[in-house]
MIZAMI-903503 format. One record per residue (C-alpha): residue number from 0; residue in one letter; x, y, z. Coordinates in nm, 2 decimals. Layout:
// residues N
  seq  type       u       v       w
  NUM     a       X       Y       Z
...
//
This chain:
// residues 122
  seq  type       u       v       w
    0     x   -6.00   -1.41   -3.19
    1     x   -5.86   -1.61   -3.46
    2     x   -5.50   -1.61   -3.52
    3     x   -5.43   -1.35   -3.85
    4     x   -5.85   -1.23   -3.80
    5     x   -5.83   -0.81   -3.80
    6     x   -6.10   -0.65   -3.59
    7     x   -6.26   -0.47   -3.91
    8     x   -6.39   -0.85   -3.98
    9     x   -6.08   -0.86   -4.31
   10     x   -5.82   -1.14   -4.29
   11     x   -5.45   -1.09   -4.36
   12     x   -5.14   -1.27   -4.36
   13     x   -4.94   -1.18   -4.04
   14     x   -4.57   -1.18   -4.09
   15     x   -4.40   -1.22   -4.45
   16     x   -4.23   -0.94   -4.62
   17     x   -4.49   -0.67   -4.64
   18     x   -4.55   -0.72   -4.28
   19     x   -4.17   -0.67   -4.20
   20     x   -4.14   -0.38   -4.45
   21     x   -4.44   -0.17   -4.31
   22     x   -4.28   -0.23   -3.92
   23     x   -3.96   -0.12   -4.05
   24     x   -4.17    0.21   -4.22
   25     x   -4.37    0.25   -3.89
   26     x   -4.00    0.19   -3.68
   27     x   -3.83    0.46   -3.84
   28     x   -4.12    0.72   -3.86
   29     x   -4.11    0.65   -3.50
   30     x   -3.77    0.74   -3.41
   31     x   -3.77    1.06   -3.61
   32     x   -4.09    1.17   -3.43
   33     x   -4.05    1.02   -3.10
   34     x   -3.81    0.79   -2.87
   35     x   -3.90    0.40   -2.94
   36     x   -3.72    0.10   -2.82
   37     x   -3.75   -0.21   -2.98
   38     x   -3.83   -0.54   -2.77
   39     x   -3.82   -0.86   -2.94
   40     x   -4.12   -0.78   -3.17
   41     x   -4.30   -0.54   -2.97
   42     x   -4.25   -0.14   -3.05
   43     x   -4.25    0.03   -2.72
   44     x   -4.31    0.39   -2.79
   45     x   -4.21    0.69   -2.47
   46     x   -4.29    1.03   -2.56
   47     x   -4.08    1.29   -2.45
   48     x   -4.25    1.51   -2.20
   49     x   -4.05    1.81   -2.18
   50     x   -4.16    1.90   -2.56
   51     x   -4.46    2.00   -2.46
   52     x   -4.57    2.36   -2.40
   53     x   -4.77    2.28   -2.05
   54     x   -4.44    2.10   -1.89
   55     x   -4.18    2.28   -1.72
   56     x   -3.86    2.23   -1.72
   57     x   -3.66    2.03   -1.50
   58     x   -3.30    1.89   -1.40
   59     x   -3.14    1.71   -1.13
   60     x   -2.90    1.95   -0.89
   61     x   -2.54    1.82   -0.83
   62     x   -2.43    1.76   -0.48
   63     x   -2.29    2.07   -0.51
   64     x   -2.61    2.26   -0.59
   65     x   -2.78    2.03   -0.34
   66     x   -2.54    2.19   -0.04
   67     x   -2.56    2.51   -0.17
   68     x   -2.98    2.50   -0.12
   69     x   -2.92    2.42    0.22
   70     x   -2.70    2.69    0.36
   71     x   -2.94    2.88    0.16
   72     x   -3.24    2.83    0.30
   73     x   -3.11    2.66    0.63
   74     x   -3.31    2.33    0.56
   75     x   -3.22    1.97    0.48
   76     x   -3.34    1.83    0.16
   77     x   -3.62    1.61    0.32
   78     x   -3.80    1.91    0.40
   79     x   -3.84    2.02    0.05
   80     x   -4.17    1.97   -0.14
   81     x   -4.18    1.57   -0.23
   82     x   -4.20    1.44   -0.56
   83     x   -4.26    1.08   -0.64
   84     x   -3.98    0.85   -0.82
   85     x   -4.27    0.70   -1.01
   86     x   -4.38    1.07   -1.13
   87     x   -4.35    1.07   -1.51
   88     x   -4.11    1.37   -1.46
   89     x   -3.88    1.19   -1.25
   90     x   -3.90    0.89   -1.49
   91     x   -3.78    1.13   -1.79
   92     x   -3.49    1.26   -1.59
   93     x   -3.39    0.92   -1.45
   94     x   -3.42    1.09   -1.10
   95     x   -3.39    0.83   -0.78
   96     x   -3.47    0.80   -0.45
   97     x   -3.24    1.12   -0.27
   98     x   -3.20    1.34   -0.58
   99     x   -3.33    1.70   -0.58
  100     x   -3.51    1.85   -0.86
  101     x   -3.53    2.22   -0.98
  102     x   -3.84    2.29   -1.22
  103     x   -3.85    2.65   -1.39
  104     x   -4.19    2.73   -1.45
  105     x   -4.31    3.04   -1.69
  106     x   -4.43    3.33   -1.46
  107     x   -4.68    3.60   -1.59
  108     x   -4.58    3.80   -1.29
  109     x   -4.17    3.72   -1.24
  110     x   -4.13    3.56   -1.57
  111     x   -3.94    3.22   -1.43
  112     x   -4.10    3.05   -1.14
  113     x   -3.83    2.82   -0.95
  114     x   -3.95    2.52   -0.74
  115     x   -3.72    2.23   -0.55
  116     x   -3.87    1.85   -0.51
  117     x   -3.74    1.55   -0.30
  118     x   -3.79    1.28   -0.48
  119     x   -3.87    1.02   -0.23
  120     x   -3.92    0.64   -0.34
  121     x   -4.27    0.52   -0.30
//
């Protein structure tokens, strides 16, 4: 495809100030709404997950919390469920390879449902 050609078959001039002025427009509408970074000129847009209704939600457990788990429930962390680091819950949280996540899930039948993942690295 020609350089400037738009698929609709019109031709326009890429760059110059209107071009500039609507990315600047579509830039900020974007950061109110949403979480964007900007990388040279491409707009990288990441929703964030956890404001939707389906998704639980979710945070990393200190050490503290961690140790407390397993007097609890007399287990080492490995044996919890495993979540993936590559999980798009894990990338939200910025969780790595080791860490333990709690997710609270709504419950019909005990209101708050509370689940422990491993997140393990591949």
């Amino acid at each position: 495809m020609p350089a400037g050609h738009k698929p609709g078959g019109r031709w326009f001039k890429s760059g110059g100030r209107d071009h500039n002025r609507k990315l600047y427009k579509l830039e900020k509408f974007l950061k109110i709404c949403l979480l964007s970074t900007r990388v040279g000129d491409e707009l990288l847009v990441k929703f964030d997950i956890f404001k939707h209704e389906l998704v639980p939600k979710a945070r990393i457990l200190s050490k503290e919390e961690v140790e407390n788990l397993k007097k609890t429930y007399g287990i080492r962390k490995e044996q919890l469920p495993w979540i993936r680091k590559n999980d798009p819950m894990c990338k939200a949280l910025g969780a790595k390879p080791g860490d333990v996540i709690m997710i609270i899930r709504k419950s019909e039948i005990a209101g708050e449902a509370i689940a422990y993942r491993y997140v393990v690295p591949w």
